[in-house]
N, C-alpha and C positions, 0 to 999 in steps of 0.2 A: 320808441325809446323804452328799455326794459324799466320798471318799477323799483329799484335797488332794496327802497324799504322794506318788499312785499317776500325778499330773497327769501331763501330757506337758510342759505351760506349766510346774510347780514345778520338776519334775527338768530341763529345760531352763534355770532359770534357777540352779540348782542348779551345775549341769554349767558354766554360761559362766561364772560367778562363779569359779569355782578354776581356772579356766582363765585367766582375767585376772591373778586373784593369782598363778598361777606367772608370769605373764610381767610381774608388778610393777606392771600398769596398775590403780594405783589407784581410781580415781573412779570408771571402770567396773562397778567388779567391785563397789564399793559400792551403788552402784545397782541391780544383781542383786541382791545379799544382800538390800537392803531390800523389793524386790520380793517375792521367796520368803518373806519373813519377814511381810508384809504377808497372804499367801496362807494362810498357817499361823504363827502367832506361839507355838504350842504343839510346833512341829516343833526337835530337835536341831541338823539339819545348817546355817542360815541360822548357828545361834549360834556354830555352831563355825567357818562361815567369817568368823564377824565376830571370834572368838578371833585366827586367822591372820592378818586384815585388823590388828588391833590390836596383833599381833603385829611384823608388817613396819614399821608404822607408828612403833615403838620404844613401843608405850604397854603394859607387860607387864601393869602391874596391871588396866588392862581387857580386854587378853586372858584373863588369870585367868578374871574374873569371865564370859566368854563363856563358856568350854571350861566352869565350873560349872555354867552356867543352862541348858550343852546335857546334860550327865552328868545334871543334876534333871533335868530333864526326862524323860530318859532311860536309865536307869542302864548299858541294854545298850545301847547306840551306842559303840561300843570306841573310834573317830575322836576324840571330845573327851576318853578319856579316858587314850588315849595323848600327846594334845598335850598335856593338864593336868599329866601326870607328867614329861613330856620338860620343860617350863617350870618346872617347879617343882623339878627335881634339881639338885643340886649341882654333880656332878660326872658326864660321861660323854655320859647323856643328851643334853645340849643341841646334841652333835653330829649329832647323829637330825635328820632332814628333819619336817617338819609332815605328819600326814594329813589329807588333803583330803576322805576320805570314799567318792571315786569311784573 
């Protein structure tokens, strides 16, 4: 069974996706996300930039549930579970920048 993570095509869609999302181009970057996610639907990083995407978007509580389905998924992917905590503090945290992963 091929390695999907290991792609050149997944980390390349991977890589332009948070690259879109830093510079706010929406629909793009959603595009990519679903792509990678599509290639690996078992993979962290698609979730966690769908976290970020839902993020920007104003919709926290579905960024929530991204940044969890990537942490299950993955419990060592540090990326969704620094966003989950940054999102979810009170106080301090929410000044911290998003990780993209890359």
């Amino acid at each position: 069974m091929k390695d999907i993570k290991n792609s050149i095509v997944y980390k390349t869609y991977i890589r332009e996706a948070a690259a879109k999302l830093k510079c706010h181009n929406m629909d793009e970057s959603f595009v990519l996300i679903m792509r990678a996610l599509t290639m690996d639907s078992d993979a962290p990083e698609p979730h966690n930039l769908l976290g970020i995407y839902n993020e920007l978007k104003g919709n926290e509580a579905m960024a929530r549930k991204h940044y969890r389905a990537a942490y299950a998924l993955d419990p060592t992917y540090e990326p969704a579970s620094r966003n989950l905590e940054r999102l979810c503090a009170f106080y301090g945290a929410r000044a911290r920048k998003a990780d993209f992963g890359i």
